[in-house]
C-alpha positions as CSV (number, residue, x, y, z in Angstrom):
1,X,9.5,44.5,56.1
2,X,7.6,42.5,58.5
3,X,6.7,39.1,56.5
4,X,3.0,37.4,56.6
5,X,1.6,34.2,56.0
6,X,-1.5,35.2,54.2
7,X,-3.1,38.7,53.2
8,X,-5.7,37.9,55.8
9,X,-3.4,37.8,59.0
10,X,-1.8,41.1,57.1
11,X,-5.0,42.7,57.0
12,X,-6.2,41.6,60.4
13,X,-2.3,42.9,61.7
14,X,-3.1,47.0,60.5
15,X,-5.2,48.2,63.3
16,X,-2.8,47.2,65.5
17,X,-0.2,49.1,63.6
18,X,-3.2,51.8,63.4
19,X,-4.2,51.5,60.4
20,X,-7.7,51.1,59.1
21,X,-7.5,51.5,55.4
22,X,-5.4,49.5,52.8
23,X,-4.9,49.5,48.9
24,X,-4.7,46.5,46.6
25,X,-1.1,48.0,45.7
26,X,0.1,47.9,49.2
27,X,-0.2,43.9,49.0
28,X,1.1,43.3,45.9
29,X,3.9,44.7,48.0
30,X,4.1,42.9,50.5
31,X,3.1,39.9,48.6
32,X,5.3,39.7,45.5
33,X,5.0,36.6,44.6
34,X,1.3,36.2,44.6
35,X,-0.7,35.8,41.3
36,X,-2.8,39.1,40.8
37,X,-5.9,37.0,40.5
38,X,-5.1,35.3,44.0
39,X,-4.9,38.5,45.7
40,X,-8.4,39.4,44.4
41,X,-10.1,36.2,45.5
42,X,-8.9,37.0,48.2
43,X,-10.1,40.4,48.7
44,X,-13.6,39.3,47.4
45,X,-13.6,36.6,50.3
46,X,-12.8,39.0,53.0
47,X,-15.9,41.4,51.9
48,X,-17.9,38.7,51.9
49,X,-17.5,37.8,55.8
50,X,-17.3,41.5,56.3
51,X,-13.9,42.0,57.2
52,X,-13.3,44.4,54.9
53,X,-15.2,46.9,52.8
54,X,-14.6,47.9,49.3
55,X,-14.8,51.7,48.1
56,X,-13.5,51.5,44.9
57,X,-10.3,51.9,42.9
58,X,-8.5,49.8,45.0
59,X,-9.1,51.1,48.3
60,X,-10.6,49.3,51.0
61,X,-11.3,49.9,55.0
62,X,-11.0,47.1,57.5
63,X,-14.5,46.8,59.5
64,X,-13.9,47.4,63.0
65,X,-16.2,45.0,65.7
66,X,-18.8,47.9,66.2
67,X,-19.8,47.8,62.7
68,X,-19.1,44.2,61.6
69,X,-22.7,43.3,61.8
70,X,-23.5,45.0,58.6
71,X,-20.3,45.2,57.5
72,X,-20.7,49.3,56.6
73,X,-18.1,51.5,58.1
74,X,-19.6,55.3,58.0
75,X,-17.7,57.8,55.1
76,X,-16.6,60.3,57.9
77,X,-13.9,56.9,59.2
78,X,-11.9,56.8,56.2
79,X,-12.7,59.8,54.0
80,X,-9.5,61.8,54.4
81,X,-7.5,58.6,54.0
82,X,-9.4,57.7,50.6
83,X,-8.9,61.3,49.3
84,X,-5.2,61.1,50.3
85,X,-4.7,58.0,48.3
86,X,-6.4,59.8,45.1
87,X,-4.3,62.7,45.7
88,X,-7.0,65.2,45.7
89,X,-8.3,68.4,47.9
90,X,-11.7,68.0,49.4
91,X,-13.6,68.7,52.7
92,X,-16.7,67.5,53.6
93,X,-19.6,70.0,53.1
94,X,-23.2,71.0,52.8
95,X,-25.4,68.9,55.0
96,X,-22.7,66.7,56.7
97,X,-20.6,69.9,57.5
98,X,-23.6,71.4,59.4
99,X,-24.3,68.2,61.3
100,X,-20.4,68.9,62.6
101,X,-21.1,71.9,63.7
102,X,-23.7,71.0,65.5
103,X,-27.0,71.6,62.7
104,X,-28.4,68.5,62.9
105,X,-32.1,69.1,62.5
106,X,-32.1,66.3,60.2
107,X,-29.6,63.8,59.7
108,X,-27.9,63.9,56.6
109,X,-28.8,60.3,54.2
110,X,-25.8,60.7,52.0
111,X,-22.0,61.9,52.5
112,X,-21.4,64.9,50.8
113,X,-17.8,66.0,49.7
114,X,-16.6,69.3,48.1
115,X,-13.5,68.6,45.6
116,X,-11.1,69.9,43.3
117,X,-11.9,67.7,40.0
118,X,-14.9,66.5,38.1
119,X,-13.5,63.2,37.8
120,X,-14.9,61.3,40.5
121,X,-18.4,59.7,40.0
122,X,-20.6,59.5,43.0
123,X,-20.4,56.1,44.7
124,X,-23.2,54.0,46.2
125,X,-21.5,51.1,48.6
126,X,-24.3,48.7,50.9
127,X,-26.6,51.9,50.5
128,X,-24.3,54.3,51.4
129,X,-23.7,57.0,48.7
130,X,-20.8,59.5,48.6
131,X,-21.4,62.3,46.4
132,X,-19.0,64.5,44.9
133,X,-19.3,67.9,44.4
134,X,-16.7,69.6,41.6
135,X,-15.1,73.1,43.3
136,X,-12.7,74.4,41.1
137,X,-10.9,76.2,44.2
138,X,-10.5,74.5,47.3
139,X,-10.0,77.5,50.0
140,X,-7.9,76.4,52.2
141,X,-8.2,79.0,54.8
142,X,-11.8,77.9,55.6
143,X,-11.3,74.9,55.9
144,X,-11.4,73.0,59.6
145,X,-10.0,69.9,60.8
146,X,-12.3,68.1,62.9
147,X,-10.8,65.0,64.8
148,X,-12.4,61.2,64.1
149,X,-12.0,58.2,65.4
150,X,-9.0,57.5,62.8
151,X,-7.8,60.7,62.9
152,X,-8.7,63.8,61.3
153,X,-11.3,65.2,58.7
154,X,-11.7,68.3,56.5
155,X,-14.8,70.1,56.9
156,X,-16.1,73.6,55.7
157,X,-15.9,75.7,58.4
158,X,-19.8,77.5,59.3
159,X,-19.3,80.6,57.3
160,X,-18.4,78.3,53.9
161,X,-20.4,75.8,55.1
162,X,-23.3,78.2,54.9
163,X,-22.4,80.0,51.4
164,X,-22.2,76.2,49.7
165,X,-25.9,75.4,51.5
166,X,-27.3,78.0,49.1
167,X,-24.6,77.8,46.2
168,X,-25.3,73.9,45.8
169,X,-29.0,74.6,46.7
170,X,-30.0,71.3,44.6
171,X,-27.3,69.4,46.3
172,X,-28.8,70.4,49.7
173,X,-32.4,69.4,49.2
174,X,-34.1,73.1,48.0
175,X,-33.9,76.0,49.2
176,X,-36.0,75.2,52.1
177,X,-34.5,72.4,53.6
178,X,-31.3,75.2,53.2
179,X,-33.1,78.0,55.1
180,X,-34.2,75.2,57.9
181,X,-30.1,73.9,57.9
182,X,-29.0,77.5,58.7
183,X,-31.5,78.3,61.2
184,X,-29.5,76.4,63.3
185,X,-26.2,77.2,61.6
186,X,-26.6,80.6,62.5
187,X,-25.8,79.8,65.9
188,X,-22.4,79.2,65.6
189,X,-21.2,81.3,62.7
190,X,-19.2,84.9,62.7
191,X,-18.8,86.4,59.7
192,X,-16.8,89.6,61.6
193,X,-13.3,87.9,60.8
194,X,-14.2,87.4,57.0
195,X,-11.7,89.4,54.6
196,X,-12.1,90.6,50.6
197,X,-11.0,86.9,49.7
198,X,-13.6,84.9,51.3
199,X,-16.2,87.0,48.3
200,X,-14.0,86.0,45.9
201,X,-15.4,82.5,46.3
202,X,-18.5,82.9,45.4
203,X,-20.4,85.1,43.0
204,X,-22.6,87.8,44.4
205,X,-26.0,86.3,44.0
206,X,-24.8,84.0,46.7
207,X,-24.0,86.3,49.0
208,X,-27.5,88.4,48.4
209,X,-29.7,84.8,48.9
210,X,-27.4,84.2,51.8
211,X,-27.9,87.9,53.1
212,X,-31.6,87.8,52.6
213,X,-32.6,84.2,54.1
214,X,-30.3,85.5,57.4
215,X,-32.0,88.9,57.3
216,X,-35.4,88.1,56.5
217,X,-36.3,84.4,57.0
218,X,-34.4,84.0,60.1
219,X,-34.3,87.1,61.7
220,X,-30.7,86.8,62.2
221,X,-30.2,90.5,62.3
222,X,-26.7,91.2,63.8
223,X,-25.3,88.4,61.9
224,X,-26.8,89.6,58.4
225,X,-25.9,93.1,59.1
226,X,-22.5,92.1,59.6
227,X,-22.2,90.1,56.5
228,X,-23.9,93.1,54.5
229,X,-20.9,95.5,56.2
230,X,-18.1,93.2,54.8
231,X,-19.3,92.5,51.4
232,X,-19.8,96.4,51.2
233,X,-16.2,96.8,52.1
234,X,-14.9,94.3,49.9
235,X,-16.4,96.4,46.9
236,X,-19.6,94.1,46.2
237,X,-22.3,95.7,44.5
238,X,-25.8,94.4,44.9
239,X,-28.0,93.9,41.4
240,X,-31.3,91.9,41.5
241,X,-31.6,88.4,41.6
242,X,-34.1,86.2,42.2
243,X,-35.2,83.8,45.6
244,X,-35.2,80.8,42.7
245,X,-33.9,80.7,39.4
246,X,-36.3,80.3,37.1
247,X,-36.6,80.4,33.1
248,X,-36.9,83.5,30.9
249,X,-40.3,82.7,30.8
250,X,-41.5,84.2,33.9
251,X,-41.9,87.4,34.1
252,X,-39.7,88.6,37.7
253,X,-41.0,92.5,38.1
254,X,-44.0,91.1,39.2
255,X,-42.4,90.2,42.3
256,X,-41.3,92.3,45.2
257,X,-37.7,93.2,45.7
258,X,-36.3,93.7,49.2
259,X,-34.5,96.9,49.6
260,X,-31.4,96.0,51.2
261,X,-30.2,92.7,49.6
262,X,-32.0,93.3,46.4
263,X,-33.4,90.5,46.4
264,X,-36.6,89.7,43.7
265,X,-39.1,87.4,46.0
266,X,-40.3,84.8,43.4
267,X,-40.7,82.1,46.0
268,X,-41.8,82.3,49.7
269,X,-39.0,80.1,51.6
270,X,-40.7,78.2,54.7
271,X,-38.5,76.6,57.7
272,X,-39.5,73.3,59.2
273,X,-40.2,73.8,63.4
């Protein structure tokens, strides 16, 4: 083990070893003989001149030159390495996804990540926020990695991307700011390689709003057709639901229903231009 003279010329040494995320454990490692409360003072120090970022639980992410000034490194740098050192599933989802894929219409504010536990508490950091969003399955065979400056990140791929948009439909903003996100989703997904286990994922009022916003909304007529052919084929059977969940209160036959999707209109979704 290579030996330092201070936790600051071992910090300053780990992009060179390409590295740009630490833990507190790591140097009490490498720095046994260091009093615990040295090591913190030290840590604090080093986020003060903005050498270093905290995240939390012990992690932290060196600051590279380009974004020294405010001393904020974006989530997307050292997300996978963070949910690596927790041990947990994730991908990145809802709005950020569709940025990656290109649906950008609006940049996302806040980092959104899908996860396997409800243990993790959202996180604001120098006004970024991380949010986490609890998924009891992870499905691994939509997920994508998409390569980053430190390597790589796990991302919904368009299809899942677009089913979370409307299953999270609080997370994403309202249903609205969902329809206006796919609009330009659309262009890139395929639902044609989609099998029985990617319905299993979701429950069917999902995959109706989905089908009806596609169908309707966006005039994506091939690409709603084709999701209406699998989910038929994978057994789903269609019952009404509404556009918006709403209390028992209101009274839903006084709404249309559209045909195919079964879909009670109780809302009229609008797209921004």
């Amino acid at each position: 083990m290579e030996k330092y003279s201070t936790i600051r010329y071992w910090v300053e040494d780990l992009p060179k070893r390409g590295k740009n995320t630490f833990t507190q454990k790591e140097i009490e490692e490498h720095f046994p003989a260091l009093p615990l409360q040295h090591i913190r003072n030290t840590l604090v120090r080093l986020a003060k001149k903005k050498k270093i970022q905290s995240i939390g639980r012990g992690f932290f992410v060196i600051v590279p030159v380009e974004y020294g000034l405010k001393g904020i490194v974006p989530p997307i740098e050292y997300i996978d390495q963070m949910m690596k050192y927790l041990n947990r599933e994730y991908y990145v989802g809802l709005l950020n996804a569709a940025a990656l894929h290109g649906a950008a219409h609006q940049q996302p504010q806040e980092f959104t990540l899908i996860v396997d536990t409800n243990n993790l508490r959202d996180k604001v950091k120098k006004g970024v926020k991380i949010n986490f969003v609890a998924k009891k399955n992870i499905p691994a065979s939509l997920i994508k990695q998409v390569m980053t400056k430190n390597g790589y990140v796990q991302v919904s791929n368009p299809e899942l991307t677009a089913m979370d948009l409307i299953l999270y439909v609080r997370e994403t903003g309202g249903i609205n700011r969902a329809a206006t996100v796919l609009d330009e989703l659309a262009e890139v997904m395929d639902f044609s390689y989609i099998g029985q286990d990617f319905f299993a994922c979701f429950n069917v009022a999902v995959v109706q709003r989905l089908g009806y916003i596609l169908d309707d909304i966006l005039e994506q007529k091939e690409l709603a057709d084709m999701l209406y052919q699998k989910a038929t084929a994978a057994g789903i059977h269609f019952r009404k639901y509404p556009v918006k969940v709403i209390g028992k209160e209101e009274k839903l036959s006084a709404y249309p229903v559209n045909d195919k999707w079964k879909i009670i209109i109780n809302e009229q979704i609008e797209i921004d231009e």
